[in-house]
C-alpha positions as CSV (number, residue, x, y, z in Angstrom):
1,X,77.4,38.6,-52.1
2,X,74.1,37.5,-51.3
3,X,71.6,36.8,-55.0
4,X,68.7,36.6,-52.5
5,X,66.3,39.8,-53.3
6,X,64.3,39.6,-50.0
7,X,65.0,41.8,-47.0
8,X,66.0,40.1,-43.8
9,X,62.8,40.5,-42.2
10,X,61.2,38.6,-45.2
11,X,64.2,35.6,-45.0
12,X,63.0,35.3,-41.2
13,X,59.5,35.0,-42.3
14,X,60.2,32.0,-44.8
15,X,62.7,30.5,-42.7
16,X,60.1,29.8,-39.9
17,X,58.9,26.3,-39.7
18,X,61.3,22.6,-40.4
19,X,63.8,22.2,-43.0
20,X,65.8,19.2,-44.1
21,X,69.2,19.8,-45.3
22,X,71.4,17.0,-46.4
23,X,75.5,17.4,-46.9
24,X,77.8,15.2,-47.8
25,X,78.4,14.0,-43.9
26,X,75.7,14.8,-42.2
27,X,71.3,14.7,-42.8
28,X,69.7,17.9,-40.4
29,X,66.8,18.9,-39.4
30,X,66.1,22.7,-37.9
31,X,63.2,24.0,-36.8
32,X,63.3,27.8,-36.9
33,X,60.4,28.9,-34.4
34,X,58.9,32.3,-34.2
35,X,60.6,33.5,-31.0
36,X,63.9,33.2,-32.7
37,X,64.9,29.8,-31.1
38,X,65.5,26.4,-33.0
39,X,66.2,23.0,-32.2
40,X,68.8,20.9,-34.5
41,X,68.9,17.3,-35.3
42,X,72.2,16.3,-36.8
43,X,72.9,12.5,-38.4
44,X,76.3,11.7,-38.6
45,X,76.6,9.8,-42.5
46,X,80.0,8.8,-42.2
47,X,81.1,5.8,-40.3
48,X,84.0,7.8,-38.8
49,X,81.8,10.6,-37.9
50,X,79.9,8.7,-35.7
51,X,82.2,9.4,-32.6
52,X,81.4,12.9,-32.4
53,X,78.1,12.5,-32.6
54,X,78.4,10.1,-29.7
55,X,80.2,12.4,-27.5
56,X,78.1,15.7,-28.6
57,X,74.5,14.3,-28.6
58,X,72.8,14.7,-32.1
59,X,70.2,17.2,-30.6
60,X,71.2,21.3,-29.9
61,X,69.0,24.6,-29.6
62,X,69.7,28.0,-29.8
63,X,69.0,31.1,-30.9
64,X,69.3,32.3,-34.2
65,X,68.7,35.7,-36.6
66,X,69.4,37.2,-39.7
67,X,71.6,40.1,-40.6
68,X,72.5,41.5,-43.4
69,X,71.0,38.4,-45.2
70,X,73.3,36.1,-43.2
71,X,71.4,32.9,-41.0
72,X,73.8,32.9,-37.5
73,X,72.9,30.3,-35.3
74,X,73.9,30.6,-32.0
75,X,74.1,27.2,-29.8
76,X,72.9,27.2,-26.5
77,X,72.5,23.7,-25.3
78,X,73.6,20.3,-26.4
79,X,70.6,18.2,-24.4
80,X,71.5,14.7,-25.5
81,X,74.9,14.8,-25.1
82,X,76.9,12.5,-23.2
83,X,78.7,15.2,-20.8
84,X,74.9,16.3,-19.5
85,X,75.5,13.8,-16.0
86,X,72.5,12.6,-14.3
87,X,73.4,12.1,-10.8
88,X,70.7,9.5,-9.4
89,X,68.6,11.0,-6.6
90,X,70.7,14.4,-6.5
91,X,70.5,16.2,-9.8
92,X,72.2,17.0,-13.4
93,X,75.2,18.5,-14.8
94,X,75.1,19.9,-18.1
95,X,78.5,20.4,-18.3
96,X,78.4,19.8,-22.5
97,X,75.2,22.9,-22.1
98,X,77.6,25.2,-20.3
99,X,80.6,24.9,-22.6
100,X,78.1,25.3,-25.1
101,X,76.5,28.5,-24.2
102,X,80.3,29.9,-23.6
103,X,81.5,29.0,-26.8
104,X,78.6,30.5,-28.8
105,X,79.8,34.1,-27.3
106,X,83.0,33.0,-29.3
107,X,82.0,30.8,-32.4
108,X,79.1,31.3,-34.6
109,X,77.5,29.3,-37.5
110,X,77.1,31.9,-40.1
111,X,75.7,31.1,-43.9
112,X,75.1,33.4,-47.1
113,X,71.3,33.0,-47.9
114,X,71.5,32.9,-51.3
115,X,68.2,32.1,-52.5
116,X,65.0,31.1,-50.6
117,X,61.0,30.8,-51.1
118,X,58.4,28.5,-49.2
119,X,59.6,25.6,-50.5
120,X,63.5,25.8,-50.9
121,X,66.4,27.0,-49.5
122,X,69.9,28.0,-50.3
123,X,72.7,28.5,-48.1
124,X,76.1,29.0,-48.2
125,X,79.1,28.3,-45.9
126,X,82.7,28.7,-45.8
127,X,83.5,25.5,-47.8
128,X,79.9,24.4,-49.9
129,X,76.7,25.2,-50.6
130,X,73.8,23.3,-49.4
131,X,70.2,23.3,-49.8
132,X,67.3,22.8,-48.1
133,X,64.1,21.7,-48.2
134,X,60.6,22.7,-45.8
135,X,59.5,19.8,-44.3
136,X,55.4,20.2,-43.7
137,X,54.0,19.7,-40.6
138,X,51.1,18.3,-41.1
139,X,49.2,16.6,-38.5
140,X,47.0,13.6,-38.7
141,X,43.8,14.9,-35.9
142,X,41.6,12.4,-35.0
143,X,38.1,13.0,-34.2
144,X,36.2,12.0,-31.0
């Protein structure tokens, strides 16, 4: 059961923007954007991890919501991954984007907000807890 006291309108709300969350294998970054897409950049830590992320790209968008003050991420594309072919001069595959999409109908990432605020952010999966941390965006402008 979920300690978080927000409604799932007010998780979405907070969740908007970058966060950096750090596990024992993996460093990721998520961008939860306003139109209830995201884009995920996953590190592989471990030396014997680094495979996957070879085959899979480290870069994947989707969609994702909240219910019942559960995150679910739902993976639509896999843009830098090794099975997205570029045929010179004819076009591309993106056979790792199609297998993808399909599989997302099947398997969803799904994690137990337990606690969040503007700053901080505390998930739960099946197997650990893991928390995150709101990355600013702020931009350098230069004048002309």
């Amino acid at each position: 059961m979920s300690n978080s006291k927000h409604s799932d309108i007010e998780i979405e709300i907070l969740l908007l923007g970058k966060w950096r969350f750090d596990t024992d294998s993996e460093k990721i970054t998520i961008e939860f954007r306003d139109d209830m897409t995201y884009e995920q950049t996953r590190i592989q830590t471990l030396l014997f991890s680094k495979p996957k992320e070879l085959v899979t790209g480290n870069k994947f968008t989707g969609v994702w919501y909240i219910s019942q003050k559960k995150l679910y991420l739902n993976l639509r594309a896999m843009p830098k991954s090794f099975f997205n072919l570029r045929i010179p001069l004819v076009f591309k595959i993106s056979l790792a984007d199609m297998i993808a999409t399909f599989g997302s109908v099947f398997i969803t990432e799904n994690y137990e907000v337990t606690r969040i605020n503007s700053s901080k952010f505390l998930i739960k999966d099946k197997e650990q807890s893991i928390i995150g941390t709101k990355i600013n965006n702020t931009r350098k402008y230069q004048s002309f």
